[in-house]
N, C-alpha and C positions, 0 to 999 in steps of 0.2 A: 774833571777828575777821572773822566773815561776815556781809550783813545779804542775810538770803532773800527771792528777788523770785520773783512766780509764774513758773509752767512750769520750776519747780527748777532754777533759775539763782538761781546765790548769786553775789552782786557783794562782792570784798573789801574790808574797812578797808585801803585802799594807802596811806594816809598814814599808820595805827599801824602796816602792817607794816613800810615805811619807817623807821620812826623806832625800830623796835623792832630792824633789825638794826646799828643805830648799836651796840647794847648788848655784840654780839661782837668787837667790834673791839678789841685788847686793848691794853695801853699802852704807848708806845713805838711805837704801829703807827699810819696815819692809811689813809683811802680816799678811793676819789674818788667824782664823781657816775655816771662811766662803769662803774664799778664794781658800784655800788650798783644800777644800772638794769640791767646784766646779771643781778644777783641775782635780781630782780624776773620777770627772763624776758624783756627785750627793750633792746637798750640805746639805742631810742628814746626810750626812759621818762629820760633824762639832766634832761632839762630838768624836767620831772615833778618830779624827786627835788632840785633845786634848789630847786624852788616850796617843797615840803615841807621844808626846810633853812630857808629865809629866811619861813616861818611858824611856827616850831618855839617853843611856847609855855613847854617846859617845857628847857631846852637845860643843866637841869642833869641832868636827868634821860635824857635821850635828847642822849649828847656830840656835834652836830653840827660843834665847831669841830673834829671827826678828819676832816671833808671836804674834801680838795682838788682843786684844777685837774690833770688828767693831765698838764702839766707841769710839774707840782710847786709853782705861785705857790698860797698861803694862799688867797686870795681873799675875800671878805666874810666879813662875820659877825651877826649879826641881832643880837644879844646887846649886851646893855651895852658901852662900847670898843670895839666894831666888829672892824676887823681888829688894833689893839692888843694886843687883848685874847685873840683866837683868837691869835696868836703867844707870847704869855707862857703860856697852857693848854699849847701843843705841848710848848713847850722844857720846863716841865715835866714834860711825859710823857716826855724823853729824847728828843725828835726834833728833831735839826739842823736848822736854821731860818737863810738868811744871804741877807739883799738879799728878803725875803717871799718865801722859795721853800723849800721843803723840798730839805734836801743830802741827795744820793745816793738818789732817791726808791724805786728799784727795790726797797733795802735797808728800804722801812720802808711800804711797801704791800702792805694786806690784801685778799686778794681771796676768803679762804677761808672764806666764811658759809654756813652750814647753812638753808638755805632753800628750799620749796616751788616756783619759779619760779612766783608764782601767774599771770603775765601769759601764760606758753607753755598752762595750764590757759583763761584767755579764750580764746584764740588757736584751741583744738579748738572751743572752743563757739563760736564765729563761722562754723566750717567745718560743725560740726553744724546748726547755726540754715540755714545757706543751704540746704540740701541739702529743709530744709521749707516754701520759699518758694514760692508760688504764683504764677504768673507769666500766669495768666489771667484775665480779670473774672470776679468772682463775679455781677455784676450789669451789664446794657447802660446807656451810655451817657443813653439816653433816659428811661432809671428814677431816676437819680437828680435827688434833691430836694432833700438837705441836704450839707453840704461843710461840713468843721470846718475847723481850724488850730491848730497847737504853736508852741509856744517857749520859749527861757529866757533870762530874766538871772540875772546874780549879784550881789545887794548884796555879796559879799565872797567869797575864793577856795575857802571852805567853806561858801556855804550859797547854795542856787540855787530859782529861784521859778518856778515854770511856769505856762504859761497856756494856754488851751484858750475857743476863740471860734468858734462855729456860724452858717454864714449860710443861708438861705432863697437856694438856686441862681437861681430865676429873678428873683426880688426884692433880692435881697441885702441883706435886712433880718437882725438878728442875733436869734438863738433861741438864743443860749444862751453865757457868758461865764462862765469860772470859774477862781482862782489856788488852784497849792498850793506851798508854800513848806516847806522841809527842810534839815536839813543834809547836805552832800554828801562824803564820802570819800574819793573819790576822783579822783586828778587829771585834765587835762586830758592825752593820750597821741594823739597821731596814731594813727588807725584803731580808737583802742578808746571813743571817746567813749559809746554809746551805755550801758557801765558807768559812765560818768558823771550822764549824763542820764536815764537809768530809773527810779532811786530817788524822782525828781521827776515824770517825766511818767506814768507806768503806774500807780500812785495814784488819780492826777488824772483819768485817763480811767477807770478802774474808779469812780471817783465819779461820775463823769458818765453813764456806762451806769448805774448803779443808780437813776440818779433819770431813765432814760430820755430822755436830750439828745446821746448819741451821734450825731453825724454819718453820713450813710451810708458817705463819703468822708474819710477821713482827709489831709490834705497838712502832712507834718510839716518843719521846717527841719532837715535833714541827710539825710543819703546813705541810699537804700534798697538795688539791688544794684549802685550803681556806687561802689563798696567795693575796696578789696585782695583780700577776701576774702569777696566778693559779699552781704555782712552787716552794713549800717549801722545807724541807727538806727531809720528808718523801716519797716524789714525785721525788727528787733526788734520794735518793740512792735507793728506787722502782726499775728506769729508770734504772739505771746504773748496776742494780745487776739483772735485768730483774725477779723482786721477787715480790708477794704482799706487803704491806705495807702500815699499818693505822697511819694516823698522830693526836695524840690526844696535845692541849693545855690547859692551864688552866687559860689563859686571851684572849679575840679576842681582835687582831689586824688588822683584816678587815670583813667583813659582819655588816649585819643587822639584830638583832630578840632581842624580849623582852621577859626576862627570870625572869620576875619581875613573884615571886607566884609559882615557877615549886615547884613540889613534886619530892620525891626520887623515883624513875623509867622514870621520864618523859621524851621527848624529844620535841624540838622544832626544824624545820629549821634556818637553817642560810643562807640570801638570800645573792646575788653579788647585793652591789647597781649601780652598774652600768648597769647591765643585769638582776638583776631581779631573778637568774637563783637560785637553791640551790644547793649550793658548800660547806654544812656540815650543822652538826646538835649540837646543845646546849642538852648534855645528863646531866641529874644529877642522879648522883652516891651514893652521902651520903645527909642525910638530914641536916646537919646541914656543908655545904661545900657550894660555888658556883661550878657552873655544871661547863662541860669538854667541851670542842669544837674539833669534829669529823669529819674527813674528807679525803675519798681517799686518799691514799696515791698513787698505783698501782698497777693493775688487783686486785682491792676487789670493791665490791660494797657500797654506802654509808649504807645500810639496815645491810648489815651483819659488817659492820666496827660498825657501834653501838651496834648491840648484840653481837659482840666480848665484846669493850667497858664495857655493862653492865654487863656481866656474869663474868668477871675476876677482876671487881673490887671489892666484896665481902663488905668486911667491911671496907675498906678504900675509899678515893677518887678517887687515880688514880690504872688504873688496874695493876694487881697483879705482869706480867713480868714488865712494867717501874719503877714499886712501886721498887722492887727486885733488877734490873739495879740503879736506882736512889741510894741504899743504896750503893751497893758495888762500883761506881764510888767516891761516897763521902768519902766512909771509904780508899779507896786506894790516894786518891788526899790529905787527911789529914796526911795520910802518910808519904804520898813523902814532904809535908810541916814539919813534925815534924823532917825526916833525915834530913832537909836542914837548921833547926832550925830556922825557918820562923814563925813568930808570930802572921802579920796580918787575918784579916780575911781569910777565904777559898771563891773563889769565885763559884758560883754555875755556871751550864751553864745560859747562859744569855741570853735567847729569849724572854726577856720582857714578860716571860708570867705565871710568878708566881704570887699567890694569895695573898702573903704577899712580902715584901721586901726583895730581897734574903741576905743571910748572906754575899757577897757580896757587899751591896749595900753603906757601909761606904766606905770604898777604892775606891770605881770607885767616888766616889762623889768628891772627887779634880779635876782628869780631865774635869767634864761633868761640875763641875761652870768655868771653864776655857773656856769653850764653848758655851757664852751666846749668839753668834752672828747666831744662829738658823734662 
């Protein structure tokens, strides 16, 4: 159920084990996604657990039509007949069904699964992981000479391609470009992506250190300690690779600062509103773009993680190694979609923190209105 990633962090199957507490649910009884994401350990995970619902390959095996809306409407069904059909399943299990809505829901929802919370278990290791972040350069400013870049797409909602692109800082010739491609278990989850994304990128850089093309600088796309719980991804594979690492985003999803008026060069902190404290900085980069949000990743300072930031982003928005990563993940994910004669959209990495709507964002849109019980 676990697939063990170095420094003894085990990242779980969240879509078996999703799919596996479908199996307690006894008959006559239906659940919901709100439900099932509490089980999980967090009932953010709502939407998560719809994804997994409306990918559900084997749906005779794992009964996902016992899932419904917290107010009781059926809602879709992935399955042959659609929602037709998830209503003939119900009422043959004995559940009241009148106008697509389960009658008297109170009376026929399950909420009593025996289960691990594995997501409250992430949730210590994000607090343990921060507590060993290094929050100083390991190395000045003026030493460094090579600067990498991460990223990911997804040809499909289970299997995610990474990329990793080295450039020569003062030339910004590339030294070194390489993809690793996996299937991924688990879902997309505000604040927990980096169990998403590890199984992909920590690999891929352990390949690339062995054949000695690690960057001195890592600049990964997602959150280093401007986090909830000051542990993103960038602060992950830092940790784990014992390497510098800047985490740049291009939406915040937690601090505080008004970036209303910035000019191209500018920057602003980004405070913790809980503490107060600054945990990254709001850089803009192009003038006619919203700024980047900058933040330790591991052993770099937040000073020099922003003039990395400005100086490599040149004439685009994001800087030059993600810029580079970001293309050749996409062009290799499109790929692998066009040998497998796969139509729908390409989904982008999905950290909620793009500036527009990712090309992605038709497709996931089934599951996440499946999951209105937020």
């Amino acid at each position: 159920m676990a697939d063990p990633i170095a420094g003894g962090i085990e990242i779980p199957d969240l879509r078996r084990y999703t799919l596996e507490l479908l199996r307690q649910v006894p008959p006559g009884k239906v659940t919901t996604y709100r439900a099932l994401a509490i089980a999980l350990g967090d009932p953010r995970a709502a939407r998560a657990v719809g994804q997994i619902m409306a990918t559900n390959e084997h749906p005779d095996v794992y009964p996902c039509y016992k899932v419904v809306h917290s107010d009781g409407s059926v809602g879709a069904y992935s399955a042959p007949g659609g929602t037709a059909t998830k209503i003939e399943k119900l009422q043959a299990d004995g559940v009241p069904i009148e106008d697509g809505r389960v009658v008297r829901l109170r009376e026929h929802v399950f909420y009593q699964f025996q289960t691990e919370k594995p997501l409250e278990r992430l949730r210590r290791l994000q607090e343990e992981l921060s507590g060993r972040v290094v929050r100083e350069p390991a190395l000045s400013l003026s030493d460094i000479r090579t600067v990498g870049g991460v990223d990911l797409a997804y040809p499909g909602p289970w299997e995610g391609v990474g990329a990793y692109v080295a450039l020569d800082r003062g030339t910004g010739r590339v030294l070194a470009a390489k993809t690793h491609r996996c299937e991924v278990t688990f879902p997309y989850i505000p604040t927990y992506l980096a169990f998403r994304e590890m199984p992909v990128l920590l690999p891929l850089l352990q390949q690339v250190r062995d054949e000695g093309k690690l960057a001195e600088v890592l600049l990964v796309d997602g959150s280093g300690i401007l986090h909830h719980r000051h542990a993103g991804i960038a602060s992950h594979l830092g940790v784990l690779l014992d390497h510098p690492t800047v985490g740049v985003i291009k939406r915040l999803l937690y601090g505080s600062v008004d970036v209303k008026g910035m000019e191209k060069g500018e920057v602003r902190p980004v405070r913790d509103p809980q503490t107060g404290d600054v945990i990254g900085m709001a850089v803009k980069t192009h003038e006619r773009a919203d700024p980047l949000y900058v933040s330790i990743g591991h052993k770099v300072g937040l000073e020099m993680a922003v003039e990395l930031v400005r100086e490599l982003s040149g004439k685009h928005k994001l800087p030059e190694p993600i810029r580079r990563a970001h293309e050749l993940c996409t062009q290799e994910a499109r790929a692998r979609r066009s040998q497998e004669g796969r139509t729908a959209p390409l989904l982008q990495a999905d950290t909620g923190s793009a500036e527009k709507p990712k090309e992605g964002a038709q497709r996931q849109k089934k599951p996440r209105q499946m999951a209105l019980d937020l």
